[in-house]
DOLOVO-16152 format. One record per residue (C-alpha): x, y, z. Coordinates in steps of 0.05 Angstrom, whole numbers, plus 5000, padded with zeros to 4 digits. Each point is the difference from the previous one (the first is absolute). Layout:
# residues N
XYZ...
END
This chain:
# residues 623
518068131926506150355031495850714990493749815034503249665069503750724996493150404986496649555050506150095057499150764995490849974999502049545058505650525034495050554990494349765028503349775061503150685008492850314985496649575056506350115046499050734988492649975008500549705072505750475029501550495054500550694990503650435046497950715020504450445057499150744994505950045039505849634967496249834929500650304934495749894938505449844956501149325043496749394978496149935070501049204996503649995058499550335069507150234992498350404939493650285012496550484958498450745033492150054981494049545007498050314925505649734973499849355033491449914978502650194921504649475007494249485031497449464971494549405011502849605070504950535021500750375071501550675004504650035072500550705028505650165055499150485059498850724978495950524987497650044929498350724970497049664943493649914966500249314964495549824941499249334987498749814924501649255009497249505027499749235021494849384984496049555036505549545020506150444995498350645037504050645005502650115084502050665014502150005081504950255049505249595024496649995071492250155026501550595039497250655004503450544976505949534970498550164925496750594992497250254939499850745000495550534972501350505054504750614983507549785006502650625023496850145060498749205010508350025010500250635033503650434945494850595006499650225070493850275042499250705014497350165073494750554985497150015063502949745070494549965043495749654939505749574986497850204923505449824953499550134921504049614936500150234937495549614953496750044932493049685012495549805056501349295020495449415005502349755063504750275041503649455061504550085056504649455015493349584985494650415029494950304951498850815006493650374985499050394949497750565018496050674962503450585015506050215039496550265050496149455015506449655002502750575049495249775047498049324985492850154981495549844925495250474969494450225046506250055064498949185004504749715041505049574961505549515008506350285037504649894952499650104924501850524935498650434951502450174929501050714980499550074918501550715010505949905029502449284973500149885080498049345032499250225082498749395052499449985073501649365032497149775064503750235067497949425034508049794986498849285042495049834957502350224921506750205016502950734999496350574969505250264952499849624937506750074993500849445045495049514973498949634930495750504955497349654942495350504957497049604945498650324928492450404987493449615008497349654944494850354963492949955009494850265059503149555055506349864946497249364980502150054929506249615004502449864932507650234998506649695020502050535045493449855041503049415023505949725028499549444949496149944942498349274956498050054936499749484957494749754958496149525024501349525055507450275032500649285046504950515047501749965080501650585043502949785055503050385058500250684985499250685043495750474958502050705019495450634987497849954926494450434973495249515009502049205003505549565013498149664940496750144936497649434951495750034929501949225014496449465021502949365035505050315056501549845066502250605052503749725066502150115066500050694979500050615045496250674962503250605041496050634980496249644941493650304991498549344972504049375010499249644939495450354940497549754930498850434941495450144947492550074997494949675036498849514955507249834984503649865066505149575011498449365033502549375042504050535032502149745073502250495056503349465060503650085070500250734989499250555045497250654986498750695044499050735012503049975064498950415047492950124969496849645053504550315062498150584967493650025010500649655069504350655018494550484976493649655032503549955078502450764987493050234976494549435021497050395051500750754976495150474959505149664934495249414997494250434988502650444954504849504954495149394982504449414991505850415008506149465010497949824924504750504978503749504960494449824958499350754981495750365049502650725013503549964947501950234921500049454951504550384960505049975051497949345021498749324969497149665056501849345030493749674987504849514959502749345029503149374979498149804941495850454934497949934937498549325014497649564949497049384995503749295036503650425049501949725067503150395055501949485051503349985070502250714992501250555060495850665002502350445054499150655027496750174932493250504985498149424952501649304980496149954947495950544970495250224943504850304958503449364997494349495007495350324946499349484944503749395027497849274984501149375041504550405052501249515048503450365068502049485052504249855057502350825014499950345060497550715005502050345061499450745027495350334934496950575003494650004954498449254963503749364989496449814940495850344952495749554957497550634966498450304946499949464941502749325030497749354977500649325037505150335058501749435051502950255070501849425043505249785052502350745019500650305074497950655007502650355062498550765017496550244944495450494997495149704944503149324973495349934939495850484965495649914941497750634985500350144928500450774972499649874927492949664979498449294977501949534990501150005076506349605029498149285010499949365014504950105063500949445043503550175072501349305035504849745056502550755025502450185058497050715034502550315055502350545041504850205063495750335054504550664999498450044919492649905015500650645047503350464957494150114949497250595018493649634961498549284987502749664941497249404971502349404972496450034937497750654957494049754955496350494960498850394939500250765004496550504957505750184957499549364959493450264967504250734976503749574945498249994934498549364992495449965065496250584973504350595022495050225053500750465056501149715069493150195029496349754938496249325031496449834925504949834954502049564938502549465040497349895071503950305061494849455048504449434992506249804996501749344985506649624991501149464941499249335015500149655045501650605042504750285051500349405046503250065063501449405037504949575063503150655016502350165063498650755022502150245062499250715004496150185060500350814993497349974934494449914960498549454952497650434936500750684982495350254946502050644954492649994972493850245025497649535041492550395013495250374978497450114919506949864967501549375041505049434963499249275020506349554985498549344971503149434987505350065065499649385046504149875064499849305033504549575046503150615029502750145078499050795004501450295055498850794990497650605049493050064954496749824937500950704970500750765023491950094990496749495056493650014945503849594950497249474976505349754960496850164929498549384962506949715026499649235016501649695070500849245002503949515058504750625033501250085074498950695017502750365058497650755012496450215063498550694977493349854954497449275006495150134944506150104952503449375030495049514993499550414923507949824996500049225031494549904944496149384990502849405032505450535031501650075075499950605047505249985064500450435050507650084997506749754969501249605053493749644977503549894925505049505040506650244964506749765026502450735014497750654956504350545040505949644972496949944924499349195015492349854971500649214988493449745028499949655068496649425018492250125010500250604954493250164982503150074933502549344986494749574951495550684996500550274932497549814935503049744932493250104965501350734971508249994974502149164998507150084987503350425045495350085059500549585066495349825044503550195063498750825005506150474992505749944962503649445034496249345004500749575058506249735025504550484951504850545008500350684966505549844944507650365015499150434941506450164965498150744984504850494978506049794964503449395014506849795000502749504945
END
């Protein structure tokens, strides 16, 4: 009797240590820890987030002090349903706890720059390999092809570039930069006196989208499975390609800043075997300055022979001029190898080339993005394309960008669909609007040629009109890309822009798109006053565009109203962003809940009557 109250009072004493255990605090401080600690307690911390997520278990949280972290965690453990695994910082702040991929020595100044050239302000570091990113107390330089187009601050073919950006020499081991003199803006030119982070190579791969090792990442999760993991609070600092890497399904990423990430937040393996329930929240993500960039170049060169000769030339960034060798391009964004159940939600996209692109979006499943705010993009927002099934875009402000949402698949069937775009807001500051040195539209529709040259779609030359599988019509799964109670306010642009031939013998219809209870206010229809609008279907919008009213009335659809002018719309004030509906809006009571019954409204544009826009809480957030 005496031996079994003993046996039971040490099952009992270890299971209440094991669930004690199981629900701690584990301390991290780069500064003052030391992994032979035990990390229980904030006064004996342990030195290195990899020792602190060995030691993790179901219910524990992983605090991490101030610091910068020159570590590349990999996370083999993981949580459950109900007991999670928290990694944060101590305090949502950017640049508080940093995690570190750039190169140490020149990150703390321990190399120094040599001045090769004064009146360049050229400088050169010794380096063994030609860096992914390269940032200067924050702001993003451009790779460049050669030295001498770095010399004078021109790509291949004498295109203008960015003024400010670098070159690796391999010849040399030599990494040269030239910062911009435009000291009020970036700070000093000598990068001497500024924070130089130079990240590790580019993943491999044609635009190094073949992210599959540790030291592509800032952090890397892999476990088995289902991790049940939060990020929370972290800087990610110049990796090779993400902030985060996971093989993982089930984790949370939050209030998280991605500081030259190619990719914020990316999940591994094949097509087919993606993580999922991944969630990317209250996290902000950029390229900045790619946007002032190209705002720098356009007012320099708008009105000069450059536009002529340069198509598209501020697209630098995305490649153009430029060697791929040299240069993965930032046609990257937020979020990639997305699987299936992911949401990205009430995050901050700034400044960026891309929120969301192709190379990220290709195969997802259920994505669900919501309650973000894109703001100053160059290129697109969102990018449905090439594979996507059941993508839901809803509750998101859109502000100065070029294209918000493109589906314009470049890989075959089965094309990207259904996408459902609901309760958006579109719009654009007047001086934005002017800069373009051509319109933009709000949405890029259209299949090009280069989806028939794949194997599967027959592998057939461009100009080849017969083929295998039809190049006439293009239609999008059920029930379609519907497109409806948005608010677009973009009165320099056009509504669609179609890369497919849109005339003639090899014509392409798109089916299956349908756009109802919308406000759209845009300068025309499309670039080509002829268009018809393909097989696209118009139901219940009001339409404002005074350039072609053939393509308005084509726009307001049936049961749709034209008006003459915004002022007609009745919003409470559009040149400060405030679209509620006032009373006697010709949108209130105008639309219809006949085609989507769930989520449509039957006042036009994305705020019914008597609402307000939500306060989103984009970007991270503090605790």
């Amino acid at each position: 009797m005496k031996l079994n109250f003993i046996k039971t009072a040490i099952i009992s004493i270890f299971f209440s240590s094991s669930l004690a255990v199981s629900a701690g605090q584990i301390y991290v401080d780069a500064g003052s820890g030391s992994d032979t600690n035990a990390g229980l307690a904030a006064d004996s911390p342990l030195k290195t987030i990899q020792k602190a997520v060995d030691l993790s278990e179901p219910g524990d949280t992983v605090n991490i002090a101030p610091g910068v972290y020159a570590e590349r965690p990999i996370i083999r453990r993981g949580g459950t349903e109900s007991s999670p695994i928290t990694i944060k910082a101590d305090k949502v702040e950017r640049g508080r706890v940093i995690l570190s991929s750039a190169d140490q020595s020149i990150r703390q100044g321990k190399i120094k720059w040599k001045l090769e050239d004064s009146d360049l302000q050229l400088y050169s570091i010794p380096l063994d390999h030609n860096p992914a990113r390269v940032l200067y107390s924050g702001t993003d330089l451009m790779p460049y092809p050669s030295l001498d187009c770095l010399k004078h601050f021109y790509l291949l073919e004498q295109c203008p570039g960015p003024r400010h950006g670098f070159f690796y020499v391999a010849g040399e081991h030599k990494l040269y930069v030239r910062l911009h003199h435009d000291s009020g803006k970036y700070g000093p030119s000598d990068p001497g006196r500024q924070l130089m982070c130079v990240a590790p190579a580019s993943a491999p791969g044609y635009n190094g989208e073949k992210i599959t090792l540790p030291e592509h990442a800032n952090l890397t999760i892999d476990i088995k499975g289902q991790a049940h993991l939060v990020i929370d609070g972290l800087t990610f600092e110049t990796p090779g390609a993400a902030g985060v890497l996971t093989w993982s399904s089930k984790v949370t990423v939050r209030n998280c800043w991605f500081d030259g990430c190619r990719f914020g937040v990316f999940g591994g393996g094949e097509h087919d075997k993606l993580p999922s329930e991944v969630i990317v929240e209250n996290c902000f993500y950029h390229n900045y300055p790619a946007f002032d960039d190209v705002a720098e170049l356009i007012t320099t060169y708008k009105d000069t022979e450059v536009m002529t000769k340069y198509p598209i030339f501020w697209w630098h960034r995305k490649g153009r001029f430029n060697d791929s060798e040299v240069m993965k391009n930032y046609e990257t964004g937020i979020a990639g190898g997305v699987g299936k159940d992911w949401q990205l939600r009430y995050n901050l996209v700034r400044n960026a080339f891309e929120g969301l692109s192709t190379w990220g979006n290709s195969w997802s499943e259920n994505l669900r993005v919501y309650g973000n705010v894109f703001e100053k993009i160059v290129d697109n927002a969102l990018e449905t394309e090439n594979h996507s099934r059941n993508m839901r875009i809803y509750d998101n402000v859109f502000h100065n960008v070029f294209e918000p949402i493109s589906w314009q698949p470049l890989d075959g069937e089965p094309w990207p669909g259904p996408v459902y775009v609901y309760r958006n807001l579109f719009y654009a500051d007047f001086d934005i609007q002017q800069l373009w040195p051509w319109r933009p539209a709000c949405f890029k529709l259209g299949a090009s040629e280069r989806n028939w040259t794949k194997e599967h779609m027959g592998k057939c030359p461009e100009e080849q009109i017969k083929t295998p599988i039809s190049k006439r019509f293009v239609m999008v799964p059920y029930p379609g890309f519907l497109v409806f109670n948005n608010t677009v306010i973009m009165p320099y642009a056009n509504l669609f822009n179609n890369p497919q031939p849109i005339e003639g013998p090899s014509i392409r219809d798109l089916v299956n798109f349908r756009f109802f209870n919308n406000i759209l206010v845009t300068h025309s229809f499309h670039k080509r006053d002829y268009f018809t609008g393909s097989l696209i279907e118009f139901y219940n919008n009001i339409a404002v565009n005074a350039t072609n009213s053939r393509q308005t009335e084509i726009a307001a659809g049936l049961d749709g109203q034209v008006l003459p002018d915004l002022g007609a719309v009745k919003l409470a004030d559009p040149s400060k962003a405030d679209f509620r509906l006032l009373p006697g809006s010709p949108a209130i009571g105008k639309g219809t809940a006949e085609i989507d019954r769930s989520d449509s409204s039957k006042d036009i544009g994305a705020i019914p009557d008597g609402k307000s826009w939500p306060e989103l809480p984009a970007g991270p957030q503090p605790r």
